[in-house]
C-alpha positions in Angstrom: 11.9 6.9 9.1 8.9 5.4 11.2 9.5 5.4 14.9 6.6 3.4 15.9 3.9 1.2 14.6 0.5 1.8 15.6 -2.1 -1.2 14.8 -5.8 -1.2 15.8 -7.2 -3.6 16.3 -10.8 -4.6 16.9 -10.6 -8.7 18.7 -12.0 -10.1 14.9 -9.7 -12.4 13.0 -10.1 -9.7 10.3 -8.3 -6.7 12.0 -5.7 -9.4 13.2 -4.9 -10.2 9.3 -1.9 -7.3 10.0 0.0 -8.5 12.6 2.5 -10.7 10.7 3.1 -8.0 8.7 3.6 -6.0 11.8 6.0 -8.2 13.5 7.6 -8.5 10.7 8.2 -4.9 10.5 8.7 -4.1 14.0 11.4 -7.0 14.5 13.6 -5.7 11.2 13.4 -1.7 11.6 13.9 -2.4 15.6 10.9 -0.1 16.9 8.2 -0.7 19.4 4.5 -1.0 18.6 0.9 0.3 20.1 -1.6 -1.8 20.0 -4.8 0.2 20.2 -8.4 -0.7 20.9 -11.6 1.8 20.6 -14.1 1.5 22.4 -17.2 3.0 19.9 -20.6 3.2 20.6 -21.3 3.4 17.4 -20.0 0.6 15.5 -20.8 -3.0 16.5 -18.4 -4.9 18.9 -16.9 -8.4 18.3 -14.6 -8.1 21.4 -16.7 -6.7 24.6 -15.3 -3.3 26.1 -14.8 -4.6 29.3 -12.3 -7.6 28.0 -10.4 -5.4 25.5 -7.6 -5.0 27.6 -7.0 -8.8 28.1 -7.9 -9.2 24.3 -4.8 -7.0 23.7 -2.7 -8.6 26.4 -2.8 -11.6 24.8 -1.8 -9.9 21.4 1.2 -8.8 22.9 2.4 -11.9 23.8 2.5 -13.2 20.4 5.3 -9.9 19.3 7.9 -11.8 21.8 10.2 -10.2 23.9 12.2 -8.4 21.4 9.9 -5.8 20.9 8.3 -3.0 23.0 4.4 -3.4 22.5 2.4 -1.5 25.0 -1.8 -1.3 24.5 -4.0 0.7 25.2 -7.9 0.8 25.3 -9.7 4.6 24.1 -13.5 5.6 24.1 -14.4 7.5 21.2 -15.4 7.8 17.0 -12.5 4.6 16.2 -11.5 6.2 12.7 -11.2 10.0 14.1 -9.3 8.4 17.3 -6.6 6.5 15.2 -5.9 9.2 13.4 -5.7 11.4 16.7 -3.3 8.6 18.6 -1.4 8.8 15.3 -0.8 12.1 15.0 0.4 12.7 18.0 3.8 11.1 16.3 4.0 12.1 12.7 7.1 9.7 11.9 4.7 6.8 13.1 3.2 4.2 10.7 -1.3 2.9 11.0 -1.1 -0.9 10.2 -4.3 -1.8 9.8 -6.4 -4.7 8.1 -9.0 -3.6 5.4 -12.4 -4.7 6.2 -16.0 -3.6 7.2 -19.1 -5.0 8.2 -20.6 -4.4 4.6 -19.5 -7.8 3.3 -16.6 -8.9 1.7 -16.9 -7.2 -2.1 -17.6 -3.3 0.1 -14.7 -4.3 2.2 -13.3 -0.4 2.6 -16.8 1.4 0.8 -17.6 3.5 4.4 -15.2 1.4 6.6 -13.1 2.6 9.2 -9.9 1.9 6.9 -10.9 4.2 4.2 -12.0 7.2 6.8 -8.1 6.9 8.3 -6.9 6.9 5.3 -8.9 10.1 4.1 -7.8 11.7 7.5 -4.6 10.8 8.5 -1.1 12.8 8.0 0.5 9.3 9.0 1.7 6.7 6.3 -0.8 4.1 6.6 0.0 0.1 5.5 -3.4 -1.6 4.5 -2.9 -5.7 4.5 -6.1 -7.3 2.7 -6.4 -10.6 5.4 -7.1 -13.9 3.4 -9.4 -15.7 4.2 -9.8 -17.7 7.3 -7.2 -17.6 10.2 -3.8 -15.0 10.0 -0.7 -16.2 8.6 1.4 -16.7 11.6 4.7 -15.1 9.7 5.1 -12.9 7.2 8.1 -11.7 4.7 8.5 -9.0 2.5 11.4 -8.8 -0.2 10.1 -6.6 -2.5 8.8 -3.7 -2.7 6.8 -2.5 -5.9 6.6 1.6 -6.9 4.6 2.6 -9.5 5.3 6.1 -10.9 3.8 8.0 -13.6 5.9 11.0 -14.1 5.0 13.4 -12.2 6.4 14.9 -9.1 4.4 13.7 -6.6 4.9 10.1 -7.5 8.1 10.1 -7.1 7.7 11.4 -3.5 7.1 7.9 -2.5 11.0 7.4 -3.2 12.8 8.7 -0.1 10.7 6.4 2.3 11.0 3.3 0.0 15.4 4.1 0.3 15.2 4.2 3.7 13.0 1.3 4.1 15.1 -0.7 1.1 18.6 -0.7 3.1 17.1 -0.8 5.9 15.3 -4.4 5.3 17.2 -5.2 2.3 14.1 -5.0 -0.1 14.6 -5.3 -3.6 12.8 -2.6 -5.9 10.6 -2.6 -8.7 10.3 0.9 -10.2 6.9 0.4 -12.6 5.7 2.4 -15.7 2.7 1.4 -16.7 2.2 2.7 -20.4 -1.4 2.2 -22.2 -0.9 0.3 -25.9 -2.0 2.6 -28.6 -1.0 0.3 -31.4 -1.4 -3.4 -32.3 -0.3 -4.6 -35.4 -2.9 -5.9 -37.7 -3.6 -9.3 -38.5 -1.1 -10.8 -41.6 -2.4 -10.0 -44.7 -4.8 -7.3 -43.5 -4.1 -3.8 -45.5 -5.2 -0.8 -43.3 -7.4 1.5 -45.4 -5.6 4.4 -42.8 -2.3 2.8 -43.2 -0.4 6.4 -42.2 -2.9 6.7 -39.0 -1.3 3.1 -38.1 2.2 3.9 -38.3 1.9 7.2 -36.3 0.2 5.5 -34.1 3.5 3.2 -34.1 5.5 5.2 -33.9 3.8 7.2 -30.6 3.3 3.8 -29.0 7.7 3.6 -29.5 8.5 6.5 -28.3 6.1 6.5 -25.3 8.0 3.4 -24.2 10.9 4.6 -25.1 10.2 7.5 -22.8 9.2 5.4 -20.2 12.2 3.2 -20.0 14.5 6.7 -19.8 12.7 8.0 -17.2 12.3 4.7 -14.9 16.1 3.7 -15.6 16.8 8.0 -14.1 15.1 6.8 -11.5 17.1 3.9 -10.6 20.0 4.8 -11.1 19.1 7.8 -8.3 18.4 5.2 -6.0 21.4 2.7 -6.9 23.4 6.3 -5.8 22.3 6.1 -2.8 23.2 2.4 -1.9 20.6 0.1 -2.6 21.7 -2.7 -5.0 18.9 -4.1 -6.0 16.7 -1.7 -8.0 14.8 -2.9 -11.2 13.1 -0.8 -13.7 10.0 -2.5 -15.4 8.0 -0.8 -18.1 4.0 -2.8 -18.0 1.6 -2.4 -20.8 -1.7 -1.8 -19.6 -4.5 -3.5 -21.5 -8.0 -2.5 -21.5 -8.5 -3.0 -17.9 -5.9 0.5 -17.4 -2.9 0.8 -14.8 -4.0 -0.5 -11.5 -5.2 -3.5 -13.0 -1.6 -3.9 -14.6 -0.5 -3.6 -11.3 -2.8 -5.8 -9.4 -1.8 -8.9 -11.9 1.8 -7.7 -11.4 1.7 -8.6 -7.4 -0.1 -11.3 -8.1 3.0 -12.6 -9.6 5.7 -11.5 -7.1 5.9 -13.0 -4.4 6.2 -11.7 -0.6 6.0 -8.1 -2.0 4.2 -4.9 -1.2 3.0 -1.9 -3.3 4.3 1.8 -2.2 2.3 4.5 -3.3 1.5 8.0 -2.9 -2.1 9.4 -2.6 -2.7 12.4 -5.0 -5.1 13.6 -7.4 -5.8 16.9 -9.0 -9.3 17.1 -6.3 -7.6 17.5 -3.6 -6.1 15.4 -1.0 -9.5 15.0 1.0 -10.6 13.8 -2.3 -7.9 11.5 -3.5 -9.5 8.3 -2.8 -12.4 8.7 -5.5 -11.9 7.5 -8.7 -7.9 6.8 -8.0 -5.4 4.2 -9.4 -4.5 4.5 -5.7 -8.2 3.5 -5.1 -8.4 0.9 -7.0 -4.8 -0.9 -6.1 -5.8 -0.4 -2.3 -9.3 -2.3 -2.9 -8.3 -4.8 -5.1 -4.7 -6.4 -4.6 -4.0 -9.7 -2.7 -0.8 -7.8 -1.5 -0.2 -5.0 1.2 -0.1 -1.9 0.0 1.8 1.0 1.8 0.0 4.5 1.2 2.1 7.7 1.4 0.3 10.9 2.2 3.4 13.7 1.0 4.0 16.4 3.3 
């Protein structure tokens, strides 16, 4: 389980978008948090180098006295040195805020968020700030994991289990199956009427499937103590999974999404093309990305 939290930050209103998410963390698992500040000559500066060490002073003070937050200010490439700091601790978790200097619909295309999270060995959380200024608190309650069979998925699960009793999350376990088969209108008599029924029947059975395996899978969890596990098979429309699974945070509330990074290119690669990608760039919710050992 993480031992530290690590948040860069950068003195923009962006970058400050994690902290209640952070606190929040910190203040329920019990562990300390760096607060780190790079000082790059090659990106521009909102906060000047020389006040970046009262900039993060001031940070602390809003994490209370309950937790340990000491800062710390490094010169350097900012995405290769978080992922240096980081490493240095391999149970510690990068909270950071997804945003760039591209413009709002780019936010991670060539940002500092997406070369971490190419790089780094660490778990990284990625919070999309809303706009205008950070909530001041934050709470998280549930935790949604989409799996899709295979083996690496599922490697997400021995974090969320810790993290689950630990905070007392509930769990979602999502399967999100594609619909090969709509029923045709009334009174509409297929020419193919056998290809429609197959077709039925495949659609059944993949669901079918999918509720076995997801129901396993919660039943492994409910074995090891956590209470509150729910399996939920999602149809994907045209749109495909992550879009299923973007509308499905939409409409949970005070969740986050665990996943793992993979992809058949290679986990340099895995960002490209991605369900992970796409989740990471495009849900309202925070989104916890798991780079397996």
């Amino acid at each position: 389980m993480y031992t530290k939290i690590l948040i860069p930050l950068d003195g923009s209103k962006l970058a400050e978008g994690v902290l209640p998410y952070a606190r929040a963390l910190a203040n329920d698992l019990g562990i300390p948090v760096d607060l780190l500040y790079v000082n790059d000559p090659n990106e521009p500066t909102v906060c000047a180098p020389f006040m970046a060490s009262e900039y993060l002073n001031s940070i602390v003070e809003s994490f209370g006295a309950a937790v340990a937050v000491p800062s710390v200010v490094e010169a350097g490439s900012t995405a290769a040195t978080i992922v240096d700091v980081a490493a240095a601790e391999p149970e510690m978790l990068i909270a950071m805020a997804t945003h760039g200097y591209s413009g709002p619909k780019r936010w991670l295309l060539g940002s500092v968020a997406e070369k971490v999270l190419r790089a780094a060995a660490n778990h990284v959380l990625l919070v999309r700030p809303a706009n205008g200024e950070p909530r001041a608190e934050a709470k998280l309650t549930t935790v949604l994991v989409p799996l899709d069979g295979s083996l690496l998925a599922e490697k997400v699960l021995p974090t969320i289990s810790d993290l689950a009793l630990r905070l007392n999350l509930q769990v979602v376990l999502v399967r999100v199956t594609r619909r090969i088969y709509s029923a045709p209108p009334e009174g509409f008599l297929p020419v193919f009427g056998a290809n429609v029924a197959n077709l039925k029947k495949l659609w059944e059975e993949a669901n079918a499937e999918a509720n076995e395996y997801l129901t396993e899978k919660a039943n492994q969890l409910r074995r090891q103590g956590l209470t509150q596990v729910t399996p939920l098979v999602f149809e994907s429309g045209v749109d495909g999974a992550a879009a299923a699974i973007i509308d499905l945070v939409k409409q949970t509330p005070d969740n986050f999404v665990a996943m793992c990074t993979h992809g058949e290119s290679g986990i340099g690669n895995w960002l490209v093309g991605s369900v992970t990608e796409r989740v990471v760039r495009h849900t309202t919710g925070p989104v916890l990305v798991i780079r397996p050992r």
